[in-house]
Structures are given as structure tokens and as C-alpha cells.
ZAVOMAR-699363 format. One line per field, with one value per residue (C-alpha): x, y, z; residue in one letter; residue number from 1. Coordinates in nm, 3 decimals, decimal comma, always signed. Example, Ala and Ser with C-alpha at 12.3 -4.5 7.8 and 13.67 -1.06 7.14 Angstrom:
REM residues 2
east = c(+1,230  +1,367)
north = c(-0,450  -0,106)
up = c(+0,780  +0,714)
aa = c(A  S)
i = c(1  2)
//
This chain:
REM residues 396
east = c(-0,172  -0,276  -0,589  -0,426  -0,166  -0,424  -0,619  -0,307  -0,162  -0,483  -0,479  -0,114  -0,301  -0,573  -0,326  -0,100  -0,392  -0,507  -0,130  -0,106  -0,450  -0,366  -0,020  -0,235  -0,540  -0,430  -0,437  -0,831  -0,881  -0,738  -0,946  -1,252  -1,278  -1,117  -0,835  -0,474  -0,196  -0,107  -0,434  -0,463  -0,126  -0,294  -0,432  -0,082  +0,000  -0,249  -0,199  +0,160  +0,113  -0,167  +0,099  +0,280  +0,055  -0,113  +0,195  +0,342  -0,006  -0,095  +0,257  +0,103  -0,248  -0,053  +0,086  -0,279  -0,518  -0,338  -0,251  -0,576  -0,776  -0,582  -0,555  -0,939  -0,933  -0,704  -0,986  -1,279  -1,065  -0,997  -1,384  -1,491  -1,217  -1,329  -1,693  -1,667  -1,448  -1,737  -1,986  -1,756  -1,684  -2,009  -2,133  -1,851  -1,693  -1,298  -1,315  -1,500  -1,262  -0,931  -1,141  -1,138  -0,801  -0,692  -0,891  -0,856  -0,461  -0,501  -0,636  -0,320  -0,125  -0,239  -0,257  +0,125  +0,239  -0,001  +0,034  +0,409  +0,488  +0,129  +0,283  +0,605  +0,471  +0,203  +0,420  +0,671  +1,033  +1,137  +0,909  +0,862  +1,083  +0,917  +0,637  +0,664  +0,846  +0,535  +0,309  +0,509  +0,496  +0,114  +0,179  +0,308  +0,074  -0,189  +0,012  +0,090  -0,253  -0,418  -0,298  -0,379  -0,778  -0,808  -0,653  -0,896  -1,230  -1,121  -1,112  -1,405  -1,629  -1,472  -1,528  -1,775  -1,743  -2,011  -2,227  -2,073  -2,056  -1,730  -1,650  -1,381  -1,667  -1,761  -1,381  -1,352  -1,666  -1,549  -1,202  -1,467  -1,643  -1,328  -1,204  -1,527  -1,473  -1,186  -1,261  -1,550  -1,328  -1,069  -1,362  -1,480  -1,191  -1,064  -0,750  -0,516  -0,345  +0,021  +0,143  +0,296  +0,609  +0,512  +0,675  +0,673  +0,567  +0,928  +1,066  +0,973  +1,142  +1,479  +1,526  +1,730  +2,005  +2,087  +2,262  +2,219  +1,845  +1,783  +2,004  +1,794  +1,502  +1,628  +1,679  +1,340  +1,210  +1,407  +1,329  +0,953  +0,992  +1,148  +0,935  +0,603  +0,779  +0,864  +0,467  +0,345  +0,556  +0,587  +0,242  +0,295  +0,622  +0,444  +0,198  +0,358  +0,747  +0,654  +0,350  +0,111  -0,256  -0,347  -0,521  -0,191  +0,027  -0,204  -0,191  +0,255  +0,225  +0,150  +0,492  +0,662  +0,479  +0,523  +0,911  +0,878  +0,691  +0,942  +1,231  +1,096  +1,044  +1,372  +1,535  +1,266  +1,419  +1,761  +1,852  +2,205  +2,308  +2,667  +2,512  +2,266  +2,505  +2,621  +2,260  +2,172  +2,442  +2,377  +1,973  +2,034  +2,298  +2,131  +1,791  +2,007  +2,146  +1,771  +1,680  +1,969  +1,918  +1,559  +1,639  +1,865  +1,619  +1,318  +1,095  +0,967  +1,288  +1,277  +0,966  +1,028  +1,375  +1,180  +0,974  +1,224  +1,298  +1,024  +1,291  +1,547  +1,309  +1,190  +1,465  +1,583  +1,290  +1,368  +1,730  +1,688  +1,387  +1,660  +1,924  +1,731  +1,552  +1,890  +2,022  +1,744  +1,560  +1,356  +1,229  +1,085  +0,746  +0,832  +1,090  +0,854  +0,585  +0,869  +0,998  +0,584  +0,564  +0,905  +0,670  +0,529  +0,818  +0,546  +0,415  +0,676  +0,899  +0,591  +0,513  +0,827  +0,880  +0,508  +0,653  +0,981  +0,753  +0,568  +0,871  +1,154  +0,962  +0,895  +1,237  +1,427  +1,261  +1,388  +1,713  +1,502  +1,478  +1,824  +1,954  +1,750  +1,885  +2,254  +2,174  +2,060  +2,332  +2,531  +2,367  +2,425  +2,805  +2,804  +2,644  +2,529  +2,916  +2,779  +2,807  +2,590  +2,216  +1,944  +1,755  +1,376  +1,180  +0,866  +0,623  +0,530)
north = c(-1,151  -1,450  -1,319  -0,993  -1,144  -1,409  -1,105  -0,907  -1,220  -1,226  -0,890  -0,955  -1,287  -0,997  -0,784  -1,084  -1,184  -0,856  -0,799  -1,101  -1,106  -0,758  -0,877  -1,181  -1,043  -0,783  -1,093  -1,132  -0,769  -0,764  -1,023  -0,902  -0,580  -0,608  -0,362  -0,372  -0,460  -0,132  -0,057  -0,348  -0,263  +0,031  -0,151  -0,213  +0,149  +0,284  -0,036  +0,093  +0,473  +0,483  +0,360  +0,655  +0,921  +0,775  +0,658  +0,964  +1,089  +0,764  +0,751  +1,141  +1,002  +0,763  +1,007  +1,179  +0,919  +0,591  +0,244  +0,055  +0,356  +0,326  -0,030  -0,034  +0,269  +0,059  -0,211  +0,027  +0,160  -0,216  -0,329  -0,047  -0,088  -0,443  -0,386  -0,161  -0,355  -0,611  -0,397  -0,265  -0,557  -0,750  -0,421  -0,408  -0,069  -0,077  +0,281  +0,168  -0,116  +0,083  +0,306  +0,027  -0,092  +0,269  +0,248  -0,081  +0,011  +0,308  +0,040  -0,215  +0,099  +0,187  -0,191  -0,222  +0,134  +0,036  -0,368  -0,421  -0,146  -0,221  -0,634  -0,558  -0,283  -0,507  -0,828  -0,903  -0,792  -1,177  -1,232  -0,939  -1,093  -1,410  -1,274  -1,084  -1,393  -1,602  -1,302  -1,242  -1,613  -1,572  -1,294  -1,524  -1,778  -1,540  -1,435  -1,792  -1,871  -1,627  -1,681  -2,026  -1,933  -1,718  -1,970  -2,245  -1,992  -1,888  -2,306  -2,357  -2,075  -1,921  -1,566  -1,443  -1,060  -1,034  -1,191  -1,031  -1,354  -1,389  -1,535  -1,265  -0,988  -1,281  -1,307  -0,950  -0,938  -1,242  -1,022  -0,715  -0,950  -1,074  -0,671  -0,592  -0,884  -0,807  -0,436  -0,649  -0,840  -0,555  -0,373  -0,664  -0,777  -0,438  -0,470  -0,216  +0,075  +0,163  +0,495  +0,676  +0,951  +1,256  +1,375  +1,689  +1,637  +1,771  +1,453  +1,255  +1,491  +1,496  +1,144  +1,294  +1,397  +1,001  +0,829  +0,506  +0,536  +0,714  +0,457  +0,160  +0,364  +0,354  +0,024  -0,108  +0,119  -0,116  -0,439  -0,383  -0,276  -0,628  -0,845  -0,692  -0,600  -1,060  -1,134  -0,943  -1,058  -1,360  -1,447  -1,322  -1,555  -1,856  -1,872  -1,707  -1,831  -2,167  -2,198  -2,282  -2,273  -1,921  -2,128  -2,314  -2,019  -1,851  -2,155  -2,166  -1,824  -1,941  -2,085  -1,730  -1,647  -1,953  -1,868  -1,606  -1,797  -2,071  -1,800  -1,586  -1,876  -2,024  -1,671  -1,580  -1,933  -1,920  -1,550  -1,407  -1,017  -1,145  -1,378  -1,108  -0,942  -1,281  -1,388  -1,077  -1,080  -1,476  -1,395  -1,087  -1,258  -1,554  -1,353  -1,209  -1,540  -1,695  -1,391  -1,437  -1,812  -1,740  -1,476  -1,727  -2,031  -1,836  -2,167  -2,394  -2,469  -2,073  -2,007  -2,273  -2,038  -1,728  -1,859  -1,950  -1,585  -1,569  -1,775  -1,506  -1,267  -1,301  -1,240  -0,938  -0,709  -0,788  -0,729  -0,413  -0,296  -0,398  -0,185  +0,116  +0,093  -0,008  +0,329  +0,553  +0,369  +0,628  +0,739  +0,362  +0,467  +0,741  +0,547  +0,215  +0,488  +0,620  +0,296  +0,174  +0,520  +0,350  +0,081  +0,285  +0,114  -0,140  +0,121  +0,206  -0,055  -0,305  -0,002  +0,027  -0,371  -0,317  -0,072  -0,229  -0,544  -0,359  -0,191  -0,519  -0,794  -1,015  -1,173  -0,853  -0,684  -0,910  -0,711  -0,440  -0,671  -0,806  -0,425  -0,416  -0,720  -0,640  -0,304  -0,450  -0,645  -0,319  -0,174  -0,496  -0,484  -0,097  -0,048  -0,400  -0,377  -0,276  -0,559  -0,577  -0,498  -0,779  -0,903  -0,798  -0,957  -0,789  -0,816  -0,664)
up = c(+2,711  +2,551  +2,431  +2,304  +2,077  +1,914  +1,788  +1,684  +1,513  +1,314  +1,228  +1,070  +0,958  +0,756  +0,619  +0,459  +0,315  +0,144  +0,060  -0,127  -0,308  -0,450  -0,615  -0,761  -0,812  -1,162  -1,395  -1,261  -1,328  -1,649  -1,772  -1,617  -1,686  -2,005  -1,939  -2,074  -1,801  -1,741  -1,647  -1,434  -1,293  -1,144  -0,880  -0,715  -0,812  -0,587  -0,302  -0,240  -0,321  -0,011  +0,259  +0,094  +0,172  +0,489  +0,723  +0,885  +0,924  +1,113  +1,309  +1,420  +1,525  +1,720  +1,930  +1,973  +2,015  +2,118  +1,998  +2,021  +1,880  +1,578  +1,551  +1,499  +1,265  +1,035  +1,061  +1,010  +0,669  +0,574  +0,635  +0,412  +0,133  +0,098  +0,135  -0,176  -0,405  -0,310  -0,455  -0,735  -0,897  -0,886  -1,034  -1,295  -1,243  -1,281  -1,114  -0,829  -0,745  -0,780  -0,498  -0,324  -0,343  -0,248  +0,085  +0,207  +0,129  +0,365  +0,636  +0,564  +0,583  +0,873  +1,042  +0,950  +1,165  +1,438  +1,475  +1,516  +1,792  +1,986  +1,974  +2,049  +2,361  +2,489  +2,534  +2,834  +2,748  +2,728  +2,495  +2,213  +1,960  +2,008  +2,019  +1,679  +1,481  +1,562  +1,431  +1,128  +1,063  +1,082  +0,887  +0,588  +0,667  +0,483  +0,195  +0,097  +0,170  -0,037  -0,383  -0,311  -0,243  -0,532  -0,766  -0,603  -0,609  -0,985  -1,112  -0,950  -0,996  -1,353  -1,403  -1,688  -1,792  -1,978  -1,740  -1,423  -1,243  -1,040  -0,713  -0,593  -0,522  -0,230  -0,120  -0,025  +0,198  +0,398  +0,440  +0,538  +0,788  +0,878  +0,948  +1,158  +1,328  +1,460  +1,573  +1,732  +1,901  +2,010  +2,204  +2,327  +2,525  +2,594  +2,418  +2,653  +2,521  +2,564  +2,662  +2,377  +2,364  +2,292  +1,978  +1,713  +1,348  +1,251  +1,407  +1,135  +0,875  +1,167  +1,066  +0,711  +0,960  +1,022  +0,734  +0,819  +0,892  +0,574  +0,358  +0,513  +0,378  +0,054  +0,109  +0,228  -0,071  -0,326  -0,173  -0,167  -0,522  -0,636  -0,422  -0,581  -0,922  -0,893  -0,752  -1,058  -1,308  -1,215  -1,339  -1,710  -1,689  -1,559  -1,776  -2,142  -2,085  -1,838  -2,063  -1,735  -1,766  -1,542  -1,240  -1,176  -1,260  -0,980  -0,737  -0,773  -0,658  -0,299  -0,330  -0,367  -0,079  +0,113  +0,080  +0,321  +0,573  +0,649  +0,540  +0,859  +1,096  +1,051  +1,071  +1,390  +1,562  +1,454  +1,329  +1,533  +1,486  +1,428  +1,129  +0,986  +0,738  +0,571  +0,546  +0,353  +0,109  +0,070  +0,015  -0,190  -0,410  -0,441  -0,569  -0,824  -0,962  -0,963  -1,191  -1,429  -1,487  -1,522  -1,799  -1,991  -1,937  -2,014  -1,967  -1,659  -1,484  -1,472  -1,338  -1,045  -0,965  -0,998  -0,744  -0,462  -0,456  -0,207  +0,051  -0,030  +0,009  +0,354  +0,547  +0,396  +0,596  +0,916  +0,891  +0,728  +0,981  +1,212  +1,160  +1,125  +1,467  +1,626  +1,523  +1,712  +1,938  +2,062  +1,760  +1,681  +1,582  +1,340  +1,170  +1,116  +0,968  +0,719  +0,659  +0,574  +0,382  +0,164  +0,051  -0,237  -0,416  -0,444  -0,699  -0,856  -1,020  -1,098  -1,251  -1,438  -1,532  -1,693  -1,891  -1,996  -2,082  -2,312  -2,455  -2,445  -2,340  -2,044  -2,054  -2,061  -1,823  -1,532  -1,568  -1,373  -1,057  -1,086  -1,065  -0,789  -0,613  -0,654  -0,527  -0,208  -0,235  -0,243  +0,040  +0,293  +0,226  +0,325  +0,565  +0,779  +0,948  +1,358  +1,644  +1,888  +1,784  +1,805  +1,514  +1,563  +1,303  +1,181  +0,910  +0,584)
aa = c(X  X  X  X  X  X  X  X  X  X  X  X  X  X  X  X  X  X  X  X  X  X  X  X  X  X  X  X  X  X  X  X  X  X  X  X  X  X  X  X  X  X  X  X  X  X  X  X  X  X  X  X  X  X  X  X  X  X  X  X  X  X  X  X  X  X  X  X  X  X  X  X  X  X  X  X  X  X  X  X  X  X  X  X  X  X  X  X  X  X  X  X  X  X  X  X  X  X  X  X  X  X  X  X  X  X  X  X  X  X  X  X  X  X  X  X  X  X  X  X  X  X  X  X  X  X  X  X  X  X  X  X  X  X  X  X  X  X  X  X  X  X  X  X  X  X  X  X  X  X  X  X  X  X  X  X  X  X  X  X  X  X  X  X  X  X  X  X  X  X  X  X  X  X  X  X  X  X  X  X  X  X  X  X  X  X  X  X  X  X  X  X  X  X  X  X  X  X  X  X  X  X  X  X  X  X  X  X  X  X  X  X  X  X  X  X  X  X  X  X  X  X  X  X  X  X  X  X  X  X  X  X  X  X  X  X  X  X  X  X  X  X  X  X  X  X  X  X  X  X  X  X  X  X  X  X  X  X  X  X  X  X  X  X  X  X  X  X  X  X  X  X  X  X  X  X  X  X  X  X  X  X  X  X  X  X  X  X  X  X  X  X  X  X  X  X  X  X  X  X  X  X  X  X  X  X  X  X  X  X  X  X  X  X  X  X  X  X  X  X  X  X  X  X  X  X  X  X  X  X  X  X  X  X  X  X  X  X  X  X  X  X  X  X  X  X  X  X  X  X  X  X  X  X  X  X  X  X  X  X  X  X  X  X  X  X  X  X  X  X  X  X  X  X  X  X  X  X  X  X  X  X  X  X  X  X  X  X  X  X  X  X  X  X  X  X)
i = c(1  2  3  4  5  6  7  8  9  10  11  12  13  14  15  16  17  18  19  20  21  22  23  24  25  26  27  28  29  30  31  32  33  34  35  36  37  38  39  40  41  42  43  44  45  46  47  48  49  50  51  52  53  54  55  56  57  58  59  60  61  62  63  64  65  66  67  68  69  70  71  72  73  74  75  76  77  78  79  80  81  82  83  84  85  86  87  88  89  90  91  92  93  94  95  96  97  98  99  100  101  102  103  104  105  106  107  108  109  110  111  112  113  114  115  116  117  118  119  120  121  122  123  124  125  126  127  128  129  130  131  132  133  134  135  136  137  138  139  140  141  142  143  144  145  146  147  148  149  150  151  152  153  154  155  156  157  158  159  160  161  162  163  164  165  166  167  168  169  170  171  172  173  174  175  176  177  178  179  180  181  182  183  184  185  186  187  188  189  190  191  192  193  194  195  196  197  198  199  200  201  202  203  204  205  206  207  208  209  210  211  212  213  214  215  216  217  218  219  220  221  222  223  224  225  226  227  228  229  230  231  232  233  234  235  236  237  238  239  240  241  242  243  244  245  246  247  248  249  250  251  252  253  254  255  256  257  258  259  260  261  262  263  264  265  266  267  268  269  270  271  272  273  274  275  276  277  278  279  280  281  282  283  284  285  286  287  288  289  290  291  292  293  294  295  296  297  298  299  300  301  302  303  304  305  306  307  308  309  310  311  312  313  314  315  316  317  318  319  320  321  322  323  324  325  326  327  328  329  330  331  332  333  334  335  336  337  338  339  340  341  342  343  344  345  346  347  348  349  350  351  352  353  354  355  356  357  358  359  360  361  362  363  364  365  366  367  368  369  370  371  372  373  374  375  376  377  378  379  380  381  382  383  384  385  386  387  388  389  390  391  392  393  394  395  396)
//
């Protein structure tokens, strides 16, 4: 077993990292390639529309081909998305990259429906929630990391557009040796499969009849919206409103992150069903006061409480996640694929802040992610009221 969750914890170790470089990486593309930020803002457009289009599907395959089959499917997709945003940029096509993006996006996807179940299946019963705290810990562990290595290669090595020198192309094909690596490694040890239920394609599209699963849905929908629609716009505030040259703006970012990696270990070691409700209206609130006072600052002292959002942050997918599998246990693998699919609010509201940036300005458009907040807020007071059901925390 030992051997089987090291190479699943570095799978959720991968996808953490190509997670985080994509909600970093836009200020890097905008530069250059020239674009505008909407343009640039594509690139986490299509990173949150592919889990969109490609979860159910995968939740299907599941059924038909197996855990471990999938697992290195996800890894194939990842190798090849990075290989060709490898190729992409050093050849300076903005087209090519977003192709990229969009397939290594389908591999995260895919990693995210396959990883958590096949960890959670493959460990003892006494130890799958331990078992999945320590991986989503890894799982942070790479999204804090991340922003941290671009920020370092970018001070170092200082992109030249005209020249086409960069060192990001060489970032992505360590995370595509990295990918084939690991399918290496899965075939090499013989990583088991599980047996999976057999179950329709309509059973996906049943889950609508279940309030609470489809409210927590909604829910997971708006709270990958803020955390991305924060990442991305945090960056424009660090460096126009704090005034922070962009490699340190870049570097804080790992802070944000880094939120959610001791938020998730001290929730993995300490989390209670009967305390989950208060500590989602006490994250949720508190995310919405951070905003505020950043608004009204609008200077350093805001950017540092934009950033310990990232705390607040973390434990509000696991509690969530929670609560939806609690309600249908059966159907666990079709609701974590519709609940993946919900991500493509990762699309949406950056998508939307970009906009209201453009049309208020930076300051103003935080009132988009305090909505959010209070609406998450909203939701925990509603609907987190049931006794009894175990916090399982998983990863993004």
C-alpha cells in the first residue's frame, strides 16, 4: 500500500502544481505574447471549461475500463498538454499554448475524477481519510510551490519576446517528464485496480432529483470561481494597488496557496462533523471581510489580507465535497465527476472580474468575489444543518 499511495500522492503533488502555474502563469503570457488581459485570461477560460466538458465522460470510462486505466490516461493527456505548451511557447504561438492549456486541463480533469476515489478505494477503511488529508496536503504542497518556481525561474532567467528566450517552455517539459514518469511508474509496480459499480449514463443527470446534492454543486461552482477569480486578480492588485515589482508579486502568490496547505492539514488532523458548519461560516465570513478591507485600503496592508484568503479558502472544499457524498453514497463517483465538471466556475467569474476591471477598475471589481463569498456564506447557513456525516477531505 505504501508504494501505491506515494505515487498517487504525487500525482495530486502534479496536478497542484499545473493548477497553480496556470492561475500565475497569465501575467507571463500577457507579457510574452503581447496580448491584452483578456486575452491572457483565456488561458484559465479554457483550464476550467475542459473539466467542464471532460468529467462525466471520464466518471463513464470509469465504469468501462477501470481505475488504473484511467489514472494513466489522465497522465498520457497531461504529458502531451505540457509537451506542447513546451513547444508552443518556445515557438511563440499564443494559439498553440491555449491548445495546450486545453489538453493538459483535460488530463488534470481527468487526474482529479480518477485520483481521489482510486485513494480512498485502495487504502484500508481505517485509514482513507488519513490517507486522503495527507494527499491533499501534498496536494497543496504543489500549488504553493509552484508560484514560487515560476517567480524564481522568471528573476533569474527574464523573459525576452522578441527574442523568444524564456525559461517557462523548460518548466512544462519537466511537468511532461514528470507525467510520463509517473504512468512509468503505475505500470511498473502494477498499481491494482478496484472493482467499479456498474452504473447508467442517466445516473449522472438523476442527481437533479437531490436538492442538497445539486445546491452543493452550485456551491462548489461559486467557490472555485472566487478562489481563481482572487489567484488572478490578485496579481494586478499586488503589483498596481501594493505597487510590488511582478517577481515578488509572483513569489507572495505562494502564500495564497500556502493558505490552503496548512488550512487542509489542520482541518485533515483536527476537522469534527459537529464543528464543520461553524468553520464554514467563520472561513466564508472571514473571506468576505478580507475583501472589503482590501477594497477600502486599496494598498499593501491589502494585498497581505487578500492573500490570507487562501487559509479561508482551503477548508471550504472538503466540507462542501462532504456533504454532497454524505447524501448518496453510492453514487460517489458520479457526483465527484459533476462536482469536477462545477469547476468551470474557474472560467467563468475570472472571466467576469476581467471584465468589470476593464469596465470599473481593479478596486471595484473585488465586489464580484465578496458577492461570491457571502453567497457561500448563504449556502453554509442553509443547508450544512445534518449530524452525523464524517468530514472526508479531498483535493482540488
Amino acid at each position: 500500500m505504501k508504494r501505491n499511495f506515494t505515487l498517487l500522492a504525487v500525482v495530486f503533488f502534479l496536478w497542484g502544481n499545473i493548477t497553480a502555474i496556470n492561475s500565475v502563469i497569465i501575467l507571463f503570457f500577457s507579457d510574452y505574447f503581447q496580448i491584452s488581459w483578456q486575452q491572457a485570461m483565456l488561458v484559465t477560460v479554457l483550464f476550467y471549461l475542459a473539466p467542464f466538458i471532460s468529467c462525466i465522460p471520464c466518471s463513464w470510462l470509469i465504469t468501462r475500463y477501470g481505475y488504473r486505466r484511467m489514472l494513466e490516461g489522465s497522465l498520457l493527456l497531461s504529458a502531451s498538454g505540457c509537451l506542447l505548451l513546451t513547444v508552443a511557447i518556445r515557438q511563440g504561438t499564443f494559439v498553440g499554448a491555449l491548445v495546450g492549456v486545453f489538453v493538459a486541463a483535460i488530463g488534470v480533469a481527468a487526474m482529479q475524477v480518477v485520483a481521489n476515489p482510486y485513494l480512498a478505494l485502495l487504502s484500508p477503511p481505517e485509514r482513507r481519510v488519513s490517507n486522503l488529508s495527507l494527499a491533499s496536503a501534498v496536494n497543496s504542497l504543489g500549488t504553493t510551490l509552484a508560484p514560487l518556481c515560476i517567480a524564481l525561474l522568471l528573476k533569474l532567467f527574464p523573459a525576452q519576446p522578441t527574442l523568444h528566450q524564456e525559461p517557462m517552455s523548460a518548466l512544462w517539459l519537466a511537468l511532461a517528464l514528470l507525467s510520463l514518469l509517473l504512468l512509468l511508474g503505475a505500470k511498473l509496480i502494477r498499481l491494482p485496480d478496484v472493482s467499479v459499480a456498474v452504473s447508467g449514463k442517466t445516473d449522472t443527470f438523476r442527481l437533479r432529483r437531490h436538492p442538497q446534492i445539486v445546491s452543493s454543486i452550485i456551491a462548489i461552482f461559486i467557490y472555485v470561481g472566487v478562489e481563481v477569480a482572487v489567484a488572478t486578480s490578485l496579481l494586478k492588485y499586488l503589483t498596481l494597488s501594493a505597487g510590488w515589482p511582478a517577481d515578488t508579486a509572483v513569489s507572495l502568490i505562494t502564500l495564497y496557496w500556502g493558505g490552503a496547505l496548512v488550512g487542509r492539514l489542520l482541518f485533515g488532523l483536527f476537522g469534527r462533523q459537529e464543528h464543520s458548519a461553524a468553520v464554514f461560516r467563520c472561513a466564508t465570513l472571514s473571506c468576505s471581510l478580507l475583501v472589503a478591507l482590501a477594497m477600502v485600503l486599496n494598498n499593501a496592508a491589502g494585498g497581505w489580507l487578500l492573500l490570507l484568503a487562501g487559509v479561508g479558502n482551503s477548508v471550504m472544499y472538503p466540507v462542501i465535497f462532504a456533504h454532497a457524498i454524505g447524501q448518496q453514497p453510492s453514487k460517489a463517483n458520479m457526483i465527484a465527476g459533476a462536482m469536477v465538471m462545477a469547476g468551470i466556475g474557474g472560467a467563468i467569474f475570472p472571466w467576469v472580474q476581467a471584465m468589470m476591471i476593464d469596465v470599473l477598475d481593479l478596486r471595484f471589481s473585488f465586489l464580484l468575489p465578496l458577492g461570491m463569498y457571502l453567497m457561500l456564506a448563504a449556502w453554509g447557513m442553509s443547508f450544512l444543518r445534518q449530524k452525523g456525516r464524517s468530514i472526508l477531505p479531498l483535493s482540488v
